[in-house]
matplotlib code that plots the C-alpha trace (Angstrom):
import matplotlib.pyplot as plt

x = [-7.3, -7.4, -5.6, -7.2, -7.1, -5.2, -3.8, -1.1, -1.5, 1.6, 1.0, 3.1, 2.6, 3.5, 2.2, 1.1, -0.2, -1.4, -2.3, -4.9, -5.0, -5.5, -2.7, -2.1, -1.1, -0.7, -2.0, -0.9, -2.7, -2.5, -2.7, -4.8, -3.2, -5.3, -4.2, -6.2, -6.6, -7.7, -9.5, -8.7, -10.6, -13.4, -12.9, -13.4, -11.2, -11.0, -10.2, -9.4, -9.2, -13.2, -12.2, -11.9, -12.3, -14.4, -11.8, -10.0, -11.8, -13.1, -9.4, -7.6, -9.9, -9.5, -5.6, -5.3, -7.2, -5.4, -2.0, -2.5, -0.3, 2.4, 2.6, 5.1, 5.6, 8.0, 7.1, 5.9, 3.9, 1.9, -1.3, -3.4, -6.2, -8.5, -9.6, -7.7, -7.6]
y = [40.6, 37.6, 34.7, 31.4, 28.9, 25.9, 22.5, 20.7, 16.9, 14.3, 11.1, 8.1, 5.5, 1.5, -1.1, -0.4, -3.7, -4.5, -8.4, -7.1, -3.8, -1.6, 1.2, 1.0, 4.3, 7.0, 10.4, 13.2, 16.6, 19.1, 17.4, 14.2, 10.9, 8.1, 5.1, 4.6, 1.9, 2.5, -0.4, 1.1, -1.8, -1.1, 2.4, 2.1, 4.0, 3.1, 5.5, 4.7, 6.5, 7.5, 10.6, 13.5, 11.5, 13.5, 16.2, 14.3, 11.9, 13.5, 15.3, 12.2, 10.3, 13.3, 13.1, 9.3, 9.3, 11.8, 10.7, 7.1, 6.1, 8.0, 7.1, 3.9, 2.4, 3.6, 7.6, 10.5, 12.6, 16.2, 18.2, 20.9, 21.0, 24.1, 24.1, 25.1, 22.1]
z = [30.8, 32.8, 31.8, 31.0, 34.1, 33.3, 34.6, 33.4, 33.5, 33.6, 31.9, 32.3, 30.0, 32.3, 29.3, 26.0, 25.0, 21.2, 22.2, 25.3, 23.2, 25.9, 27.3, 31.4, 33.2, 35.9, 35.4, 37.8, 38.0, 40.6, 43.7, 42.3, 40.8, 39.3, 37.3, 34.5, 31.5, 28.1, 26.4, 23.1, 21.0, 22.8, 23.4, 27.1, 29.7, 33.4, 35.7, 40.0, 41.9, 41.6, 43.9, 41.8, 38.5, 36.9, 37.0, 34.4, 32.6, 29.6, 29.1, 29.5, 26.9, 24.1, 24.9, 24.8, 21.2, 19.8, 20.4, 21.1, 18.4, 19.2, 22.6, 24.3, 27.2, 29.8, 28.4, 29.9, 28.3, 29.5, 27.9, 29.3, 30.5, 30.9, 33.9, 37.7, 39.8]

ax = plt.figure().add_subplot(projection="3d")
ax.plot(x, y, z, "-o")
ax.set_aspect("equal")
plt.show()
């Protein structure tokens, strides 16, 4: 049986800011790295470099809202993603 393919992605969380409310970051995956930030009043998420963005994206966002209050500045966090980058 074959195994699932997977990718582990790295977060690291620079500024979690409640007075802009949004959450600034790096996300590493494979050989890709993007900064992203996640207007989370607005529920808008940035993501630059656009090369290979759509790799992430939609992982990223399901990970930022379902952990968003749990996560801090300064903190590195890692989820799964199922696909092989």
């Amino acid at each position: 049986m074959r195994s699932k393919p997977e990718t582990i992605a790295n977060v690291s969380v620079k500024e979690y800011s409640f007075s802009k409310k949004q959450i600034q970051g790096v996300v590493k995956a494979s050989q890709f790295r993007w900064t992203f930030i996640w207007s989370f009043h607005k529920g808008l998420l940035t993501v630059n470099p656009p090369l290979g963005r759509a790799l992430i994206e939609d992982a990223l966002l399901r990970f930022l809202l379902k952990k968003d209050y749990e996560l801090e500045a300064g903190n590195e966090y890692k989820f799964t993603i199922s696909a092989k980058f």
